[in-house]
C-alpha positions as CSV (number, residue, x, y, z in Angstrom):
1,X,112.2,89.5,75.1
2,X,111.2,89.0,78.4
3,X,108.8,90.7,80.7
4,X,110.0,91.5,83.6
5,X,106.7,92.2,86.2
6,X,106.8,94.1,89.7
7,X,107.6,91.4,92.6
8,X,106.0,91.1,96.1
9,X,108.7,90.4,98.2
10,X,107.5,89.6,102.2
11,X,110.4,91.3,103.4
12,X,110.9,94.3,104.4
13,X,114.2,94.5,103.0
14,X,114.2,95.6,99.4
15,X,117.4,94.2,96.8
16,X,119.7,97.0,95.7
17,X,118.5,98.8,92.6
18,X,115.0,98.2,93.5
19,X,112.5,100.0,95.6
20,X,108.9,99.2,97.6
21,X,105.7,100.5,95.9
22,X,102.0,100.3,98.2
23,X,99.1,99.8,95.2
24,X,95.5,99.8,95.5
25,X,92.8,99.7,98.0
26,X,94.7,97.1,100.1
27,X,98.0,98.7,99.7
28,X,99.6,95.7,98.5
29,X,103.5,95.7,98.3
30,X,105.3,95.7,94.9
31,X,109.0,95.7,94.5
32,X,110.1,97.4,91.5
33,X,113.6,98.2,89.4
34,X,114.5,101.6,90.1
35,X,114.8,102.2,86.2
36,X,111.3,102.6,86.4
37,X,112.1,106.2,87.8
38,X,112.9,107.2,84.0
39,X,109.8,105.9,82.0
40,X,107.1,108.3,81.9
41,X,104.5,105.7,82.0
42,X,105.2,105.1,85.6
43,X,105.7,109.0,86.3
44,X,102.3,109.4,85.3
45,X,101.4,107.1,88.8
46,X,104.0,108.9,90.2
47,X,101.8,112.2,89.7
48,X,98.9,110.6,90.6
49,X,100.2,109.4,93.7
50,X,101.3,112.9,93.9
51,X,98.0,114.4,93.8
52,X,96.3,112.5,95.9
53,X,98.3,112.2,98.8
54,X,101.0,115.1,98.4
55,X,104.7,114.0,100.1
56,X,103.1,112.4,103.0
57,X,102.4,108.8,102.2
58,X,100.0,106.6,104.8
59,X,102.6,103.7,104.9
60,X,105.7,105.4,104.9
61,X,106.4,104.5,101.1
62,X,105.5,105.6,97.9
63,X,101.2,104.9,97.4
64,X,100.1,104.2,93.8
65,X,96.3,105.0,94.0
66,X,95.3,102.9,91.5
67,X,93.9,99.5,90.9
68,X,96.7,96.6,91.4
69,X,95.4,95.4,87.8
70,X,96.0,98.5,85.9
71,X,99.5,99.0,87.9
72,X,100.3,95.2,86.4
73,X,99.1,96.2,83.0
74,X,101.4,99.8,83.0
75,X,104.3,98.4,84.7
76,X,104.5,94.9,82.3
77,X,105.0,97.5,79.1
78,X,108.2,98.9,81.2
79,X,111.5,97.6,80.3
């Protein structure tokens, strides 16, 4: 079984069925499957993000404030 890992992608344009995530203190840049959506794992960053910065996001995407470690450690246990 493979692992499938969130991917930095340079672009701005983001491959259907995906979608951009900002992480951490230097609001790195993660593409991620939109299946994600469904696992609560990742809605419990989605309600942290959430809390800390309400609806308006400082980059104009979804903000995970958390550590780009722990978001690699929660998202590699995703299918």
């Amino acid at each position: 079984m493979a692992i499938r890992l969130p991917r930095t992608i340079s672009s701005k344009k983001v491959p259907k069925g995906y979608f951009a995530v900002y992480v951490g203190e230097n609001q790195k840049r993660f593409v991620i499957p939109v299946s994600f959506l469904n696992e609560p794992l990742f809605q419990i960053l989605l309600g942290m993000s959430e809390q800390e910065f309400g609806y308006s996001h400082p980059t104009g995407g979804i903000t995970i404030p958390c550590n780009e470690d722990i978001f690699l450690v929660v998202t590699s246990r995703l299918n």
